[in-house]
DOGU-210635 format. One record per residue (C-alpha): y, z, x. Coordinates in steps of 0.001 Angstrom, whole numbers, plus 524288, in hexadecimal, padded with zeros to 5 digits. Each point is the difference from the previous one (the first is absolute). Layout:
BEGIN
YZX
...
//
This chain:
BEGIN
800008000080000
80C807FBAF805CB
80EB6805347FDCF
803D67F40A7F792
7F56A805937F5A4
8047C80E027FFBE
80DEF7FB287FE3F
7FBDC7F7AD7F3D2
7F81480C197FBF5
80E68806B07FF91
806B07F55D7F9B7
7F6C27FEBA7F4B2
7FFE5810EF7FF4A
80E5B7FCC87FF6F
7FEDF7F8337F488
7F7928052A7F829
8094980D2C7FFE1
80A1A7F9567FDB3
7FAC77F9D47F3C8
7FB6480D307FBA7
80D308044680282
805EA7F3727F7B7
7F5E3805E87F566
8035F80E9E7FFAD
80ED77FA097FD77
7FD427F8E67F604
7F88180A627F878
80CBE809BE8026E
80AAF7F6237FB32
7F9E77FE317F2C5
8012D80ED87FC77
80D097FEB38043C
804497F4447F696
7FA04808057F414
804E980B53804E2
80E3D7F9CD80088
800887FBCF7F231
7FBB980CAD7F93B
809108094280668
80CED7F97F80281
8070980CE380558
7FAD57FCAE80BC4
800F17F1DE801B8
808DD8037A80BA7
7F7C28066D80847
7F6617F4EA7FD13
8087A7F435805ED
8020F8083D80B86
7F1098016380213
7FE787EFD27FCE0
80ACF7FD80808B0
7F8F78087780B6A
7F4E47F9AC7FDFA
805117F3128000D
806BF800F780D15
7F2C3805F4804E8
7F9167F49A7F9EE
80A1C7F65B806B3
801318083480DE2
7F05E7FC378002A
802087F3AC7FD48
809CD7FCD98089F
7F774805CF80A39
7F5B57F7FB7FEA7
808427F5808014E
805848032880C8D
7F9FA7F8AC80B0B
7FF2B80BD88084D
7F768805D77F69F
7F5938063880756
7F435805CD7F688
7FA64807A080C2B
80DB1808D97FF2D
7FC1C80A477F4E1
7F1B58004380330
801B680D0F7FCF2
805627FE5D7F259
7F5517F5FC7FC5D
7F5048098880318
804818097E7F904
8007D7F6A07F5C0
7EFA77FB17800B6
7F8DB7FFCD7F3E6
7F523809D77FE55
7F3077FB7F80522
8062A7FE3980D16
7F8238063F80C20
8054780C4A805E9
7FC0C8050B80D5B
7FF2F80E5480029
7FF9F805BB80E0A
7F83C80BE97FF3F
8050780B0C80766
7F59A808BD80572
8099380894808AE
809758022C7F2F7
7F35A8044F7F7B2
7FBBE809CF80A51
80B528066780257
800E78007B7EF18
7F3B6806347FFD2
8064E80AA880C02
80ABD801A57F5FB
7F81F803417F452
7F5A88083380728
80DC68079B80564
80431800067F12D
7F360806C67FB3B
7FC478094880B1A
80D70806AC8054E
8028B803FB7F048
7F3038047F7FEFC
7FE5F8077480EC3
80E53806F77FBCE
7FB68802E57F2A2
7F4DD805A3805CD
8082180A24809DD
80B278035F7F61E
7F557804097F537
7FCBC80C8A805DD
80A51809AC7FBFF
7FE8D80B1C80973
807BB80D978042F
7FE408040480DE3
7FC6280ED2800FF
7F8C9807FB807F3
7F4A6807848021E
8029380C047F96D
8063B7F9F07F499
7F5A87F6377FDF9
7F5A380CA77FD79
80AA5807037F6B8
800857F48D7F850
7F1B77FEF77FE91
8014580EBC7FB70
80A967FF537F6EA
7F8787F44D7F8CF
80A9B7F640804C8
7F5A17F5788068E
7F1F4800287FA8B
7FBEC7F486805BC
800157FE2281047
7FD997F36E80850
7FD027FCDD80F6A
8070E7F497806BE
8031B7FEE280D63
7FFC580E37804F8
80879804E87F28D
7FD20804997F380
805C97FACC7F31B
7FFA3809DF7F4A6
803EA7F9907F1F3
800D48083D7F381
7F9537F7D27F4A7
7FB25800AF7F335
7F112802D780139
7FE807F6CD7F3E9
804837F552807A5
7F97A8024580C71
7F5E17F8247FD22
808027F6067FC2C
809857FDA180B4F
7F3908019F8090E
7F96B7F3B87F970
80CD47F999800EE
8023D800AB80D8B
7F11D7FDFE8056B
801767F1897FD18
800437F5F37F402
809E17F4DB80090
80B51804E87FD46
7FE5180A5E80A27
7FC7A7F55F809A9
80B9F7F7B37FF4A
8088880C118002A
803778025C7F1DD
80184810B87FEA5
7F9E98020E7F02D
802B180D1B7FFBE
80CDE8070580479
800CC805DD80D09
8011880FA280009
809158085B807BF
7F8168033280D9A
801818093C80A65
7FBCB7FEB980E7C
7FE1D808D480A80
7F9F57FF9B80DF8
7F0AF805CE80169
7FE6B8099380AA6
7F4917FC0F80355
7F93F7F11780278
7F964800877F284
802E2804E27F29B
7F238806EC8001F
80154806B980D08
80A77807047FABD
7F9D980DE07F97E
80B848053B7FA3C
8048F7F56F7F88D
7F1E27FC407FBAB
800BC80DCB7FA39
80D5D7FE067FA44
7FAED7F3C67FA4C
7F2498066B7F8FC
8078880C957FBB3
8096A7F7C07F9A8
7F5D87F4E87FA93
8090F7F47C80573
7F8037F48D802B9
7FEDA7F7D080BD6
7FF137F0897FB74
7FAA97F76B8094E
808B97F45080436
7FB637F21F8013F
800B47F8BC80B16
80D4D7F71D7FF44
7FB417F31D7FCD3
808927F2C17FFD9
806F17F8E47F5BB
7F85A7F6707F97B
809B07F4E880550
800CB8069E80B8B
7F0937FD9D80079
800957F3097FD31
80C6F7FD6A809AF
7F7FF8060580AC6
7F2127F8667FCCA
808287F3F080178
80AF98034180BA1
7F4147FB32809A4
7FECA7F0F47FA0E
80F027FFCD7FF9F
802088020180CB9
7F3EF7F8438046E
807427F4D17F684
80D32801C680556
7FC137FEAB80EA2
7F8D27F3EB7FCC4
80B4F7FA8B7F95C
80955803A380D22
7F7497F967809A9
7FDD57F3747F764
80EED800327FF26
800448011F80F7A
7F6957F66E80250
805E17F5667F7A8
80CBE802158069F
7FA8C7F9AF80B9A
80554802B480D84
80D71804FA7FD72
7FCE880CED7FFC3
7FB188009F80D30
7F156802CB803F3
7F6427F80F7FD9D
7FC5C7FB617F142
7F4707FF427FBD9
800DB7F1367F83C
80C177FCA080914
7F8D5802EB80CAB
7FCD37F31080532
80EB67FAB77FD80
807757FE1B80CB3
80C978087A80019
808B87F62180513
807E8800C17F1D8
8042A80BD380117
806667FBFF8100A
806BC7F47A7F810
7FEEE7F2C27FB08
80C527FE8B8020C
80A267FAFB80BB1
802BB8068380AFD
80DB98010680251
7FF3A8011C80FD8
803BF7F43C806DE
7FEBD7FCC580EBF
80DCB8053180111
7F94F80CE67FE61
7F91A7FD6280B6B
803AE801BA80D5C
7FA988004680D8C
7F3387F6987FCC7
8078B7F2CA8014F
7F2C97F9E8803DA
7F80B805EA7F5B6
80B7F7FB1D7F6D1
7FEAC7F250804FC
7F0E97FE957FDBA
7FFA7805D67F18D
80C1A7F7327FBD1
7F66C7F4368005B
7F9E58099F7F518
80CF27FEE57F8F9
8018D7F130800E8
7F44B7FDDE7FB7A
7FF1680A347F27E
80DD97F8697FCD7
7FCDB7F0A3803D1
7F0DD7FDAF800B2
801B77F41B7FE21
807527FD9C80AFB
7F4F48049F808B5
7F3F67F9107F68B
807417F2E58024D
7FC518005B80C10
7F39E80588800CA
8026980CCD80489
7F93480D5F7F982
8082B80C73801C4
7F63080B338060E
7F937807117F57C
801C180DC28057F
808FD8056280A4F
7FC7A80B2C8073C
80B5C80A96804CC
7FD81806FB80B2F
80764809D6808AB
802BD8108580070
80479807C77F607
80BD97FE3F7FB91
802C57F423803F1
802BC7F9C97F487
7F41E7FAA77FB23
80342801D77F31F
80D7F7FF477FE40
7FE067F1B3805A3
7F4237FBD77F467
80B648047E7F604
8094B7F84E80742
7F70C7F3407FE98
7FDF5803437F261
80E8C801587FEE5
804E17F48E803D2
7F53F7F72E7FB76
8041B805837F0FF
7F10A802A27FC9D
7F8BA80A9B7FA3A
7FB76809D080811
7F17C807318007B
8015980B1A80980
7F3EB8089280084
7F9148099B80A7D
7F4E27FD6F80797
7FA5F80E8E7FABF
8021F7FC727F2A1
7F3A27F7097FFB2
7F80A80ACB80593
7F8238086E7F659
7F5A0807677FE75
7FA917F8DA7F3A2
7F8677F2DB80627
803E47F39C7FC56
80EAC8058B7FD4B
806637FA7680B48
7FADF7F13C7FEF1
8051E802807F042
80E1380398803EB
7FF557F40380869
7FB647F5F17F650
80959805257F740
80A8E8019180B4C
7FEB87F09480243
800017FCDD7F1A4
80CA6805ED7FD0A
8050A7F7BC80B61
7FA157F18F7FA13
805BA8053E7F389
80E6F8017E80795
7FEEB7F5BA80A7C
808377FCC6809D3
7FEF380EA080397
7FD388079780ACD
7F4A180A138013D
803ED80AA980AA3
7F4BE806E5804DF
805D480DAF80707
7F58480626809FF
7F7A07F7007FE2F
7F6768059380BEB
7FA79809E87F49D
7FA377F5EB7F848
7FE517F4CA80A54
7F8888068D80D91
7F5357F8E4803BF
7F2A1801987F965
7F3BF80323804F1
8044980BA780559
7FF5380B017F561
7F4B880AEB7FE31
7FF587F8BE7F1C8
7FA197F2878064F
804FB7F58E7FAD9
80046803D27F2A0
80A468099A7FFC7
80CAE7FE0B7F5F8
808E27FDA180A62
7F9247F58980457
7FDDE7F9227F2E6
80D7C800BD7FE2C
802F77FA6B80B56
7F7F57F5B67FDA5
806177FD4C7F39C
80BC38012280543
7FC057F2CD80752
7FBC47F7117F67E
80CD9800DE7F7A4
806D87FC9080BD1
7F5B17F5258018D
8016C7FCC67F31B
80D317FC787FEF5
802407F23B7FBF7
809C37F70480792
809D77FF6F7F564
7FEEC80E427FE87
80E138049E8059D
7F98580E97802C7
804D08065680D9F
7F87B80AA8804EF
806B680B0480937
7F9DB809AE80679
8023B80C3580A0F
7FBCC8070A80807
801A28084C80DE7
7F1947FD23803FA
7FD2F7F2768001F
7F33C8031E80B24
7F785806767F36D
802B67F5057F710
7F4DB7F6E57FB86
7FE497F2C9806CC
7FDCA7F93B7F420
80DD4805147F9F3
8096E7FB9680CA3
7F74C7F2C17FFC2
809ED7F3007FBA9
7FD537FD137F2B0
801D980FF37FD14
80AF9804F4807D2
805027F3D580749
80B03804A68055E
802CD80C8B807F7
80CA78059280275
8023980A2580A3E
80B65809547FAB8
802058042D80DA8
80A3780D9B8028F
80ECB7FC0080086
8065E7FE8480BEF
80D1F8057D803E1
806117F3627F81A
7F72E8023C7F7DE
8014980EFB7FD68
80F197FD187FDB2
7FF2C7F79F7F5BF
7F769807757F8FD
8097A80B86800D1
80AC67F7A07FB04
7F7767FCE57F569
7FD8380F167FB54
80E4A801C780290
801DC7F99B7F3A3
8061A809847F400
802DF809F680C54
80CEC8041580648
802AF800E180CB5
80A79804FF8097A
805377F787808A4
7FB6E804F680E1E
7F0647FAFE7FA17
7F99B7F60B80970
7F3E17FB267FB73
7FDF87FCD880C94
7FC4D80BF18056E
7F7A28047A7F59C
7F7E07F369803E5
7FED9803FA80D61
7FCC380DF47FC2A
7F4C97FA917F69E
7F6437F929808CC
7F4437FF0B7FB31
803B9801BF7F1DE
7FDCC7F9D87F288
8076F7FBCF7F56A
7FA3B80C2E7F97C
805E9808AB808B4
80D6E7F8AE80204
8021B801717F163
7FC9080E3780095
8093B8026080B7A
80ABE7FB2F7F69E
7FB11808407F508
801F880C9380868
80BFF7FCDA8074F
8043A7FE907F04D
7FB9580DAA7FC2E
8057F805C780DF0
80DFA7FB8F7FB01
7FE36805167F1F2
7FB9980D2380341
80BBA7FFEB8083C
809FD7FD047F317
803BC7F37C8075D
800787F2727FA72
7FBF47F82980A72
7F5867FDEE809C2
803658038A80E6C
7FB087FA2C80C0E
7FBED810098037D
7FA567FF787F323
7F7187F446803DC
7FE048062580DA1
7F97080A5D7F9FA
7F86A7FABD7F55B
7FA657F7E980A7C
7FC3680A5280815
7FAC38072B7F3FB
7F7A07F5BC7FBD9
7F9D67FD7980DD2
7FED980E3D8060B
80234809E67F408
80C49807E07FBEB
8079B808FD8098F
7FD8280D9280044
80ADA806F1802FF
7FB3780CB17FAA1
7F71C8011F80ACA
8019680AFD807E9
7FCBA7FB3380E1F
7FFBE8089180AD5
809117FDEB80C22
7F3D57FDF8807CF
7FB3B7F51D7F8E0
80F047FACD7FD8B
7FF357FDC580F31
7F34D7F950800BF
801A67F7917F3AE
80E8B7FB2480571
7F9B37FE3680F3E
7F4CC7F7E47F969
808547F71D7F97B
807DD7FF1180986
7F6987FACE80794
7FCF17F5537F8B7
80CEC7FB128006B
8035A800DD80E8A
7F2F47F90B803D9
803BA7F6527F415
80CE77FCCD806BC
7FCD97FFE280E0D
7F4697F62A7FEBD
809A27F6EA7F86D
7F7887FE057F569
800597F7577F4EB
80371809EB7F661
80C5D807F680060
7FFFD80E237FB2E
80828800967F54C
7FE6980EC37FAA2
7FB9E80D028078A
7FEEF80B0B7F7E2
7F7D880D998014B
800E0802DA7EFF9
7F37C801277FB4D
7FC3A7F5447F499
7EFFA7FF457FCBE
7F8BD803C1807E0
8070A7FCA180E22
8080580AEE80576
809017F55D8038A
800D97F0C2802DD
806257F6AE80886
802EB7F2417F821
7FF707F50580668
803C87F0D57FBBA
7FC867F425804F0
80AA37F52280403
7F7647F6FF7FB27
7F402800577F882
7F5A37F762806B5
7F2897FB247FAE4
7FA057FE8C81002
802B780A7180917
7FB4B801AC8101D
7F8DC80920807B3
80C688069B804ED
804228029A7EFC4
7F4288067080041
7FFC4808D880BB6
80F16802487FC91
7FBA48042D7F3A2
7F61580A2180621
8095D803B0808DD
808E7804A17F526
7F654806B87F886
7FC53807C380BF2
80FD880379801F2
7FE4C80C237F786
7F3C3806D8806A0
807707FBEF80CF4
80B46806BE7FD2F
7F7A480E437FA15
7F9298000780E2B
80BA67FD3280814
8083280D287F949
7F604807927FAE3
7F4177FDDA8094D
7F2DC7FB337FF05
7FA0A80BA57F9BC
80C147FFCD7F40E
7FB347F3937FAA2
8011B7FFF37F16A
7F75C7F7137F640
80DF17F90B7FB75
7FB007F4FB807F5
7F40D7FEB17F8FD
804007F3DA7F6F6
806A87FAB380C15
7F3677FF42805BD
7F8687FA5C7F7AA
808F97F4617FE01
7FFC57FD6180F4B
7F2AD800ED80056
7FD1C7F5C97F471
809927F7BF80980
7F84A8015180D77
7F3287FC5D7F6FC
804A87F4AA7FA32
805F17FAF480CA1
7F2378000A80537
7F5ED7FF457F682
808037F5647F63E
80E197F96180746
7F5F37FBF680D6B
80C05805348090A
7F95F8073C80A89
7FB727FBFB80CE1
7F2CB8063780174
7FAEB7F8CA7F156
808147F3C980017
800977F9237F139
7F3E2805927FA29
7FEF98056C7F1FE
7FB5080CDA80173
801A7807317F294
7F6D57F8267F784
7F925809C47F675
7F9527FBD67F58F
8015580A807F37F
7F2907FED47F7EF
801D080C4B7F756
8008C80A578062E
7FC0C7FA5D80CB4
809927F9A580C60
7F7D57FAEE80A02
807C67FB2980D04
7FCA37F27C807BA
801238056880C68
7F7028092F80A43
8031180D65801A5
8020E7FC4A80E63
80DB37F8437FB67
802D780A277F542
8033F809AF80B62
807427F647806C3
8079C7FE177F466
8022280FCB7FF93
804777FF5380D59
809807F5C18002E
80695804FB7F435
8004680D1580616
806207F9BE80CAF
80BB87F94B7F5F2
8024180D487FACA
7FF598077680D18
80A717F467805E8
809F57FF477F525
7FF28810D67FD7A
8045A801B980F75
809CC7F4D37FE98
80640807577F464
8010080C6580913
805EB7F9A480A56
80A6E7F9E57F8A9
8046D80D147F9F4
800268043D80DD6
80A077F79180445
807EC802937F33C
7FE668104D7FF64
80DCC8011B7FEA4
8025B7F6257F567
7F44A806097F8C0
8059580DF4801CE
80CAF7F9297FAB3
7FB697F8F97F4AF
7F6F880C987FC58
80D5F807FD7FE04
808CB7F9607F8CB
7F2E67FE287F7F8
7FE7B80ED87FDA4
80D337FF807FD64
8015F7F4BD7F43B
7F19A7FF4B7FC2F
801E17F0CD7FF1F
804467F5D3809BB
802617F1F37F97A
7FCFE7F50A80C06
80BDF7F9CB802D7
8057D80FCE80481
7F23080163808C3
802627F2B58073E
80E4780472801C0
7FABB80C8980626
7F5A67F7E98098A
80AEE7F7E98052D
8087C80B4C8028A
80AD67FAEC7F3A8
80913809497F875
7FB88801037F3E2
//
């Protein structure tokens, strides 16, 4: 049945009501003729009514002759109007009859239940009292409950009576009182029961009271039936909640039950992404290779003319934070397509078979909204390669993997469908994914440069004030090493550093710090450091600098400062002129050199017995250094170019390629690179013990010493 049908269905509803209606008029303006020419007092009021209904008559008329006469615009009115006969859908609501039958079981039982604990008419006496009543023929009947006794005077006539009455029938049962309550009176028993209790027992005989036996308090008859049936109501009410969650699908989060095998991809948005490549900074060659993605979503024609097929999938690769996914929006931004974004995890469940489901129904949402682009984050969790789980090769990752193949083999050639993917371990991913035909294309989202690392701050900058004295600049050389990620996050922090203190723009100190912050931890001023270690921390640093300066190095020391921030006591900072991708055998030994400028400088002034474990990270990093000059870079004598760290990881297993015999030649020489470059650090501090006495003063003296003030103090300047 098509629209065109239920719109002719409407029309002729339309009609037929307003015939009716044509028919009910006619019946009423008969009456009204006769009616005018038997009572003529009020022929008035009757050629006020024809004249209303005239212009009513005429106002529909002159509707229907209007050409913009829509009969869709009082589809309300009409169905009000239907003739009887007409089908009526009644939704029946289960929720609104269960809390109806709360309401009336409240109705019933709270009545009833306060009924119940207002009948009882009791005075409060005590002991004593209680007995003189009994003797002065005030109660003659007595009643237990509950560690009290109730005495009642009655008529013995009735006794019987009011007895039968409230031992049960009906009436009793549903809480209706047939006989009027009698004035009580309660005391407390002295002892735990009434027949322990010899004195009033004697009381009670001398005095021929009787004690009447009480019942057990049994329910209200609706109260009975509420309670036989509160089990299936509850049992029915649950049932009705989860059916209600289940048909909901996935929006409520967790997995549903009839919903489970549809891909979430929805819910990350069909629609488009709003980042462009000016969003993007610092990747210009990543940039380059997906905007042959672009061309080819917007004019594939231009590319099918000549016989060219756009790669089916394009695999991202690089660290953290690089940008991986800020660039797959940007593709999908600028290409104006829809955009499938989903997780690698999110195929991954415990249920088999649930996986390859979200991925058939993952690819059928794209054919449905082609051109598109399917974005694939962390794709290494559903994509490592097979054959290697406990499972064999029957495992649910594996099947969905495998899936997870064919769509992309199935993909037709006029099927405008780009698949992105990525991920930070591109050495666990299946061969069969990265083959061409799959992933064709792989693009290395390296880390920025220094270039690189400013234009992505300018691009974070954006919506942010800053103070004039900010260079960009310097933040770049301060970031080596760093990721979009944490460029963006430097911003971020130098942002909250100038709000917390009330001012409305972004300092160059504020940047300085949120740098500094991000890479080593917050400052800890509130340490309390003792003078001791003041001297050894400043000395230390110290160190590092002076050795720094005097082997000309290629990086410049650009802070000194003995404040605590992380866990370092201190740090000397130092930036390159120039960052370089290829460095020598001297940048290397300088670099050891400098590390060992620290311990140098605690051995010269304090001796070798005074040596702290400050150097301990310094250390290390020299040592990784020596190793990799001989075991990976080939740049010592005695080995020449050989490879000498190949290990091969198998589980839990590294097994080396080389003799035992060479492995302590390898020891040794790294030992004798470490031995050089620690006696070379000492022996440049020896010729500079004044300037590092110097430098170690006005130190303890400011706490911080910027770089351009410690190269003014090495050349002897006023500063």
């Amino acid at each position: 049945m098509n629209d065109n049908q239920f719109e002719n269905e409407d029309l002729k509803d339309k009609d037929d009501s307003e015939v009716h209606e044509k028919q009910e008029n006619k019946e009423t303006a008969e009456p009204k003729q006769e009616e005018e020419q038997q009572d003529k007092k009020n022929q008035n009021e009757n050629k006020n009514n024809e004249k209303d209904s005239e212009d009513k008559k005429s106002s529909n008329e002159n509707e229907k002759d209007d050409s913009n006469y829509n009969p869709f615009n009082n589809k309300r009115d009409d169905e009000k109007r239907r003739v009887v006969g007409k089908a009526v859908k009644v939704n029946f609501n289960f929720k609104g009859l269960l809390m109806l039958i709360f309401i009336i079981t409240l109705a019933f039982v709270v009545p009833n239940m306060m009924d119940e604990s207002a009948s009882e008419k009791t005075n409060d006496i005590s002991y004593s009292t209680f007995i003189k009543n009994i003797e002065d023929k005030n109660i003659n009947v007595i009643e237990e409950r509950d560690g009290y006794i109730y005495g009642y005077k009655e008529d013995p006539a009735k006794l019987n009576q009011v007895t039968q009455n409230k031992s049960g029938g009906l009436k009793a049962k549903l809480g209706i009182k047939t006989e009027e309550e009698v004035q009580g009176f309660k005391a407390r028993l002295i002892t735990n029961r009434l027949g322990e209790d010899a004195n009033l027992m004697t009381v009670i005989n001398n005095n021929s009271a009787i004690i009447r036996s009480i019942d057990p308090p049994e329910p209200s008859l609706l109260l009975s039936i509420v309670l036989a049936f509160l089990p299936y109501i509850i049992m029915i009410g649950f049932l009705v909640f989860m059916l209600n969650r289940m048909n909901r699908g996935g929006s409520g989060g967790g997995p549903q039950i009839f919903n489970m095998g549809k891909s979430r991809a929805k819910e990350n948005g069909e629609n488009i992404s709003n980042v462009t490549f000016a969003d993007v900074a610092g990747i210009d060659e990543a940039k380059q290779e997906l905007k042959e993605v672009v061309d080819f979503l917007k004019e594939p024609e231009k590319f099918r003319k000549i016989g060219a097929k756009i790669p089916k999938g394009v695999l991202l690769l690089g660290q953290p934070g690089t940008g991986k996914t800020l660039l797959a929006k940007a593709v999908a931004g600028e290409a104006k397509v829809p955009f499938f974004s989903m997780s690698g995890s999110e195929f991954v469940e415990m249920f088999v078979g649930v996986g390859a489901s979200r991925v058939r129904d993952l690819f059928n949402k794209a054919r449905k909204n082609a051109p598109c682009i399917v974005f694939i984050d962390e794709i290494d969790a559903v994509g490592r390669k097979r054959g290697t789980g406990q499972g064999g090769g029957n495992d649910e990752r594996e099947q969905t993997l495998n899936q997870l193949l064919v769509e992309m083999d199935g993909f037709g050639t006029d099927e405008t469908i780009i698949v992105l993917a990525a991920t930070n371990r591109a050495d666990v991913l299946d061969k069969a994914l990265k083959r061409p035909g799959r992933f064709d294309r792989q693009v290395v989202v390296d880390m920025p440069d220094i270039k690189g690392r400013e234009e992505i701050l300018k691009v974070h900058a954006k919506g942010k004030k800053f103070a004039p004295d900010v260079d960009f600049k310097i933040i770049a050389k301060k970031t080596a090493g760093m990721a979009g990620a944490d460029l963006a996050n430097i911003l971020n922090e130098g942002a909250i550093l100038a709000a917390r203190a009330g001012r409305t723009e972004i300092t160059m100190a504020d940047l300085e710090e949120a740098s500094e912050k991000v890479q080593m931890g917050p400052e800890r001023k509130s340490k309390v450091v003792p003078e001791e270690e003041k001297k050894m921390v400043a000395y230390h640093e110290v160190g590092h600098a002076i050795v720094g300066y005097a082997i000309g190095s290629e990086t410049k020391v650009h802070k000194i400062t003995m404040i605590p921030r992380g866990p370092a006591g201190g740090y000397t900072l130092f930036l390159p002129e120039e960052e370089k991708s290829f460095h020598s055998k001297k940048y290397y030994l300088d670099e050891i050199v400098t590390y060992f400028g620290g311990r140098a400088a605690e051995e010269i002034i304090f001796g070798k017995d005074c040596i702290t474990n400050g150097a301990g990270s310094d250390i290390y990093h020299a040592t990784a250094i020596a190793k990799n000059i001989v075991t990976r870079f080939g740049m010592t004598d005695q080995f020449g170019p050989i490879f000498l760290d190949a290990t091969e990881e198998d589980y839990m297993l590294q097994r080396k390629y080389y003799s035992e015999q060479t492995g302590k030649e390898v020891d040794d020489e790294i030992r004798k690179i470490i031995t050089e470059q620690y006696s070379r650090a000492k022996n440049i501090l020896l010729d500079n013990r004044d300037k590092l006495e110097e430098v170690t003063n006005i130190l303890l003296e400011k706490e911080t010493i910027m770089g351009d003030e410690f190269e003014a103090i090495m050349k002897n300047e006023n500063i």
